[in-house]
Backbone as CSV, one residue per row, in Angstrom:
resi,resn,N_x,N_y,N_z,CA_x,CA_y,CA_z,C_x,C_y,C_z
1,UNK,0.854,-1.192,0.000,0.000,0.000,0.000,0.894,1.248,0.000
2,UNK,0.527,2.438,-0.943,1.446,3.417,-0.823,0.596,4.340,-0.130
3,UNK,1.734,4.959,0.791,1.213,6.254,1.201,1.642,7.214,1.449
4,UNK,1.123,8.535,0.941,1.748,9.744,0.594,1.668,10.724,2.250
5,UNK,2.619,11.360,2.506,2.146,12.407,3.532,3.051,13.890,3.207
6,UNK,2.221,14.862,2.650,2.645,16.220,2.636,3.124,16.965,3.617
7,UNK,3.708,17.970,3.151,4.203,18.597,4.384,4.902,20.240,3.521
8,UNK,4.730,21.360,4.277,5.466,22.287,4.084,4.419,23.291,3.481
9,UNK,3.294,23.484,3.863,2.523,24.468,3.298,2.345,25.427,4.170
10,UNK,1.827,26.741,3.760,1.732,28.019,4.828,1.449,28.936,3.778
11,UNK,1.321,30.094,4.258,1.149,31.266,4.066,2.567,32.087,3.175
12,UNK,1.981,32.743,2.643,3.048,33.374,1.682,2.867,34.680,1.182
13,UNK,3.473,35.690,1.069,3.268,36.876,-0.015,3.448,36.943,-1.459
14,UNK,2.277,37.412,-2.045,2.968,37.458,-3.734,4.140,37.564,-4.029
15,UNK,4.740,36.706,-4.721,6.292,36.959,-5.297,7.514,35.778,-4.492
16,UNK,6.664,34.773,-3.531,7.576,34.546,-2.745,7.667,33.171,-3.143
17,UNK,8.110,32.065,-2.016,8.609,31.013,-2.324,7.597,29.802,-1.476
18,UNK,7.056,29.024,-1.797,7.298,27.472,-0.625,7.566,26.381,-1.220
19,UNK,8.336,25.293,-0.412,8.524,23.929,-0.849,7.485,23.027,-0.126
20,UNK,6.684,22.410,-0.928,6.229,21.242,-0.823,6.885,19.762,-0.694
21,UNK,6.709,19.105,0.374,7.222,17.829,0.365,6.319,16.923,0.264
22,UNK,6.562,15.931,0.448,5.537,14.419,-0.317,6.705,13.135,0.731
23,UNK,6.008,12.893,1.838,7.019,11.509,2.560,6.578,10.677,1.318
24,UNK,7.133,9.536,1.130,6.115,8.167,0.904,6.611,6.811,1.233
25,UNK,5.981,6.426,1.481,6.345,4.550,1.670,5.723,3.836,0.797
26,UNK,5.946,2.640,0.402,5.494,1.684,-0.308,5.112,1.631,-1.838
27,UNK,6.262,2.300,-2.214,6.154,2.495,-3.820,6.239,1.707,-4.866
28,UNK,5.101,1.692,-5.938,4.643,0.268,-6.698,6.337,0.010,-7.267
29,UNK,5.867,-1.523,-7.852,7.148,-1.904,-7.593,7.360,-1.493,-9.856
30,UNK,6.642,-1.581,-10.101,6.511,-0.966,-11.974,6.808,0.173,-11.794
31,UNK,6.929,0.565,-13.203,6.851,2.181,-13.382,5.672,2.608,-12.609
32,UNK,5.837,3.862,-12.753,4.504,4.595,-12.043,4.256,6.202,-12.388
33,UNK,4.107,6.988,-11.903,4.121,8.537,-12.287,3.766,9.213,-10.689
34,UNK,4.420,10.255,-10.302,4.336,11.168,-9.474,3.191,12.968,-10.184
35,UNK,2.321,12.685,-9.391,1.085,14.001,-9.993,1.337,14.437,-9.020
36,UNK,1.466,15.714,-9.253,1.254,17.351,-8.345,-0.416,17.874,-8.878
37,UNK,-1.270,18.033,-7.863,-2.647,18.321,-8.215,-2.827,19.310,-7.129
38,UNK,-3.658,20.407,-7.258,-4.400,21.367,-6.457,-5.822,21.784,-6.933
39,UNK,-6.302,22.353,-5.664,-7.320,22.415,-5.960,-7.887,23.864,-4.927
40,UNK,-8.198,24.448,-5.685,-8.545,26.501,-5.166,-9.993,26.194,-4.531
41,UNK,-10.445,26.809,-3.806,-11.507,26.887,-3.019,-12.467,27.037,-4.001
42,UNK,-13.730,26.147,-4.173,-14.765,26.311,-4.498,-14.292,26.163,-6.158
43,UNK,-12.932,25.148,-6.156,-12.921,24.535,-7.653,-12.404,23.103,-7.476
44,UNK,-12.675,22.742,-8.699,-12.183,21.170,-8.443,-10.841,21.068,-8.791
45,UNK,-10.350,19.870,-8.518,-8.938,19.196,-8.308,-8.447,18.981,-9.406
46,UNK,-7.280,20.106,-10.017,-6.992,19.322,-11.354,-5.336,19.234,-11.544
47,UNK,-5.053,18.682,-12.048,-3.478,18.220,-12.106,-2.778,19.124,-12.675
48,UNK,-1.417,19.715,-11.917,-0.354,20.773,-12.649,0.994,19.979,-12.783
49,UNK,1.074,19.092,-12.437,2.544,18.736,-13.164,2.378,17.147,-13.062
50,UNK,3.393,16.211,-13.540,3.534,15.058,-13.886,5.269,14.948,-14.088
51,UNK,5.778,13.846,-13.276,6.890,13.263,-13.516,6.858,11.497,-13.638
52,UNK,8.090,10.656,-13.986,7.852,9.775,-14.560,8.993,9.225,-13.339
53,UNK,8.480,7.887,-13.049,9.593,7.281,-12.480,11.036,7.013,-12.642
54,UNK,11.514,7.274,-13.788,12.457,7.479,-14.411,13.540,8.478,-14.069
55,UNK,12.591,9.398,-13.461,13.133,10.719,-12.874,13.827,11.614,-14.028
56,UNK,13.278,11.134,-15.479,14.248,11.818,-16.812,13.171,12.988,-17.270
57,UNK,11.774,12.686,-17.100,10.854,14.054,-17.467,10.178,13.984,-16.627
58,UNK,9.668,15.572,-16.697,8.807,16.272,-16.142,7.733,16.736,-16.820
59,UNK,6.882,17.297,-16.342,5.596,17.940,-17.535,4.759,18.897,-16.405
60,UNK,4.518,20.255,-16.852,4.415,21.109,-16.098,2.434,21.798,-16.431
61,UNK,1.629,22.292,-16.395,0.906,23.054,-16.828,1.633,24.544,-17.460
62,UNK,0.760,25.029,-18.262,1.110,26.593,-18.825,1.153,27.214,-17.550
63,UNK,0.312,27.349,-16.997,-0.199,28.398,-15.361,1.220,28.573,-14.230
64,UNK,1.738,27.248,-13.967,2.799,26.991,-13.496,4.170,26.461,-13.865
65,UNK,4.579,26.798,-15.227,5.309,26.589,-16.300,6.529,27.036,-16.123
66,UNK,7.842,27.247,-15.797,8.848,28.170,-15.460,8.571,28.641,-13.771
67,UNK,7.940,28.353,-13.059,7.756,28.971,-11.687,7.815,27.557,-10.815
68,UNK,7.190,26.320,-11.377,6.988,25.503,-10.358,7.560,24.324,-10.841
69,UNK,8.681,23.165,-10.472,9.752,22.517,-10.172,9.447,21.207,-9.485
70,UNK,9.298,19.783,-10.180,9.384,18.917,-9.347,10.687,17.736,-9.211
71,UNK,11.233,17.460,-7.776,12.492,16.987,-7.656,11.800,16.122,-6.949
72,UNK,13.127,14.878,-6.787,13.067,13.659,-6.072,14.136,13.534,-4.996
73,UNK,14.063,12.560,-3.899,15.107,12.582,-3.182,15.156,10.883,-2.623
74,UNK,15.367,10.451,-3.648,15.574,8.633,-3.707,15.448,8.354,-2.286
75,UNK,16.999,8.820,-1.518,17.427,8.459,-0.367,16.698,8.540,0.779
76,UNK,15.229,9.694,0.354,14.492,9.995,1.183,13.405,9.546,1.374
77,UNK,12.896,9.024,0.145,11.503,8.467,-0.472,11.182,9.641,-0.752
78,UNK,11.448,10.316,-1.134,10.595,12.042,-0.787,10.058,12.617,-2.653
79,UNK,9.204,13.443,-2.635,9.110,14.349,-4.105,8.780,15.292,-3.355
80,UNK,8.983,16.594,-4.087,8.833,17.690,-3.443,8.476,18.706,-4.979
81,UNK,8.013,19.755,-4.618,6.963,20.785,-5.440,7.796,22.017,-4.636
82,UNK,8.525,22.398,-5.584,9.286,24.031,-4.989,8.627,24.873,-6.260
83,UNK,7.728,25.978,-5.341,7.188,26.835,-6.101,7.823,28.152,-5.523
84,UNK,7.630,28.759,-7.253,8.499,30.425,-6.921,7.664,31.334,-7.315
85,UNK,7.844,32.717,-7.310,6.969,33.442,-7.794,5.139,33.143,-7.549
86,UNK,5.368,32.789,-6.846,3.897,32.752,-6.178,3.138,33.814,-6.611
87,UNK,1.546,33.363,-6.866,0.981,34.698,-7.275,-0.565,34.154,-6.160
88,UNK,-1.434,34.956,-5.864,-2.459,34.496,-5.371,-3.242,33.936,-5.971
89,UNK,-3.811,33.531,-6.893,-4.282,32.431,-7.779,-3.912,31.472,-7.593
90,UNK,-2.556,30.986,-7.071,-2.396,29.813,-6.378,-2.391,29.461,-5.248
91,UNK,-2.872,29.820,-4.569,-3.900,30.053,-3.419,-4.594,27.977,-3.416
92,UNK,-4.243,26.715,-3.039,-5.206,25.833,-3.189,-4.331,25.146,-1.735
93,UNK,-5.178,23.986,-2.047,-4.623,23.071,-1.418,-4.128,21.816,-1.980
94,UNK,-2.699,21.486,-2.129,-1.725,20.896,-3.028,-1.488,19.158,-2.690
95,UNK,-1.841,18.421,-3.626,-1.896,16.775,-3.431,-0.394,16.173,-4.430
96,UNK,0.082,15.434,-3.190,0.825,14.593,-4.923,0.067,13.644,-4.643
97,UNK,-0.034,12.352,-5.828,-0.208,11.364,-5.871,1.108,10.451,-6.970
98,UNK,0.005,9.203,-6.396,0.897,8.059,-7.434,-0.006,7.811,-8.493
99,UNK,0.595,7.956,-9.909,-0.347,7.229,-11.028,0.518,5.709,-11.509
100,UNK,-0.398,4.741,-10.860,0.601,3.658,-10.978,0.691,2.781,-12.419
101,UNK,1.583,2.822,-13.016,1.530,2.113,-14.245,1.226,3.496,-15.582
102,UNK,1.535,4.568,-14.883,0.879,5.640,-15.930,2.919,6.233,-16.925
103,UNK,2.182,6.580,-17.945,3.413,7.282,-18.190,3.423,8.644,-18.639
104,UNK,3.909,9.522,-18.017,3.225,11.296,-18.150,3.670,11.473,-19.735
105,UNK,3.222,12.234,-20.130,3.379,13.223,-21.549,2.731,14.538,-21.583
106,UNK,2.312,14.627,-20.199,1.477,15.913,-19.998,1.666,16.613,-18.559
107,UNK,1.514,17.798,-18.551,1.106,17.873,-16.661,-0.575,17.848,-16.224
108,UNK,-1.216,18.153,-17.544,-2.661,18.038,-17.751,-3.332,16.731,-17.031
109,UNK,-3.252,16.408,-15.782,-3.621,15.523,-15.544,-4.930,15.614,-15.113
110,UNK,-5.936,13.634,-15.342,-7.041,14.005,-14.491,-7.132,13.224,-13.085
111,UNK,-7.945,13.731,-11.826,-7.524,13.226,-10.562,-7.944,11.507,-10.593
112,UNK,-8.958,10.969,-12.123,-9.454,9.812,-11.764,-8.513,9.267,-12.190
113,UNK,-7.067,9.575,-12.993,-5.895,8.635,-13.057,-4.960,8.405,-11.825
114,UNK,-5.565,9.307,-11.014,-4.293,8.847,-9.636,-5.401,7.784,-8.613
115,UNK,-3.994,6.816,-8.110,-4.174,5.387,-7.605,-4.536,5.943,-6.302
116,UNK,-3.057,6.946,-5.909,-2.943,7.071,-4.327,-2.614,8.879,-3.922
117,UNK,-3.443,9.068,-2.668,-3.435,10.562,-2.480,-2.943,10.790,-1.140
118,UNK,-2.010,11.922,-0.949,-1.840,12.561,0.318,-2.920,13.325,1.006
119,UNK,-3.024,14.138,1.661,-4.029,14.558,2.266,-4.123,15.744,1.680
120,UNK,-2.693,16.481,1.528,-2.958,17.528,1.124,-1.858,18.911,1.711
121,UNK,-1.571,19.648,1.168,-1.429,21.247,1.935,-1.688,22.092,1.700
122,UNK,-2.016,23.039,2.284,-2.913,24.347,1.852,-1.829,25.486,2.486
123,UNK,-1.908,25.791,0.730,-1.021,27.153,0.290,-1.844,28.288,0.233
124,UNK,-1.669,29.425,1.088,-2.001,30.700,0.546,-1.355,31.664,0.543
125,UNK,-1.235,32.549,-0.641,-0.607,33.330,-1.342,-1.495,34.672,-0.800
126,UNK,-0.776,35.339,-0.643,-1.522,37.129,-0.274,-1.006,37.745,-1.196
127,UNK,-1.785,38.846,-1.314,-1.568,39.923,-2.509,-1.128,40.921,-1.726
């Protein structure tokens, strides 16, 4: 069973920085895909980035394209979501998941392709 636990969300000013972390244990033993998904108050959950187990691509949305960054840390089990330039529009509350057996070509993801979900962190951005 995999399971994700987030960590590192808070409060922020336009223009600024947070890192998102992702613990995990029990990672399928196939390929798989790592989704970065959020979801803004009073919208639904939709996927901004996609990496590949491979750790060779990434795939970003337009919205968060050049601002938002996903890394791995083998040694740690860890993925992490370092966002820059924060603007308040990104204002949600931020999920990775596992898409198990998936292979990204997009960051366009949808939430019914992810297997397994963290709980979550909730980012807000001030203007």
């Amino acid at each position: 069973e995999v399971q994700l636990v987030e960590s590192g969300g808070g409060l922020v000013q336009a223009g600024g920085s947070l890192r998102v972390s992702c613990a995990a244990s029990g990672w399928p033993s196939a390929d798989y895909a790592i989704g970065w998904f959020r979801q803004a108050p009073g919208k639904e959950r939709q996927g901004i980035s996609c990496g590949n187990s491979d750790g060779e691509s990434t795939y970003y949305v337009d919205s968060v394209k050049g601002r938002f960054t996903m890394s791995s840390d083998n040694t740690k089990n860890a993925v992490y979501l370092q966002m820059n330039n924060l603007k308040p529009e990104d204002t949600a509350v931020y999920y990775c998941a596992v898409l198990d057996g998936y292979h990204c070509v997009s960051g366009y993801l949808s939430p019914e392709e992810a297997d397994y979900w963290g709980k979550g962190a909730l980012v807000i951005v001030s203007s």
